[in-house]
N, C-alpha and C positions, 0 to 999 in steps of 0.2 A: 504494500500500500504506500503510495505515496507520503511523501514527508507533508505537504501544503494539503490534505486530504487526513490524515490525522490530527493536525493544529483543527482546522475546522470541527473535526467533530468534539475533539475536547473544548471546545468553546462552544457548541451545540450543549453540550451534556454540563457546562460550566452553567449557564443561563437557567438550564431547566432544574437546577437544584438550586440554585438563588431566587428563582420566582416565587417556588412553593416554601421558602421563610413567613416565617410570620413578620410581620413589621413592628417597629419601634410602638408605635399607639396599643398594638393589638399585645405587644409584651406587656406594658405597664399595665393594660384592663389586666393581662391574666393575673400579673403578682398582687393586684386590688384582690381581685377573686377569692385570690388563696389568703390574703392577710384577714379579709374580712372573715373566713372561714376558721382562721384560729391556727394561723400557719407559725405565728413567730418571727415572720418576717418583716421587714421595714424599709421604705423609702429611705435612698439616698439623699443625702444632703446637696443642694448644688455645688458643684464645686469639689467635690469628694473625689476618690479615683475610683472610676466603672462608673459612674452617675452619668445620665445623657449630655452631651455638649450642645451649648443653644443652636451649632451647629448643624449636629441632628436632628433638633426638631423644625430645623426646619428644610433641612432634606427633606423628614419624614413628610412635613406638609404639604409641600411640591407634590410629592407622590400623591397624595389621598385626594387633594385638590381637584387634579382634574377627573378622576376618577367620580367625584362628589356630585361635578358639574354636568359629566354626564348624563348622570342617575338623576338630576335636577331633570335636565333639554327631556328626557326619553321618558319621567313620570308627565312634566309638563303635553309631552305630544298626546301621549294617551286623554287627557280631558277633555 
């Protein structure tokens, strides 16, 4: 098999296990979940080491954005 034919698929197969991650938003609801449930666990502090960088949130939001606005245009069309 080619060299330029192997690169591709390992970036094929790189994509499709980084799509199915949960994202940063969908992380925080799950540790809510479990804290409220009697986990032990606790929100980081801003600023702490592993806490989100305001960075991330706002990657994260780019991402969920247009996804949201979508889901806006396509409930709005159905009315």
């Amino acid at each position: 098999m080619p060299a330029a034919k192997k690169a591709a698929m390992k970036k094929t197969a790189a994509k499709k296990t980084a799509a199915k991650k949960p994202g940063l938003y969908a992380n925080i609801h799950a540790k809510q979940e479990r804290m409220a449930h009697g986990s032990g666990e606790h929100m980081r502090e801003p600023g702490d080491k592993g806490a989100p960088t305001p960075e991330a949130f706002d990657k994260a939001a780019h991402k969920t954005a247009p996804a949201k606005k979508a889901a806006r245009k396509t409930a709005a069309a159905k009315k």
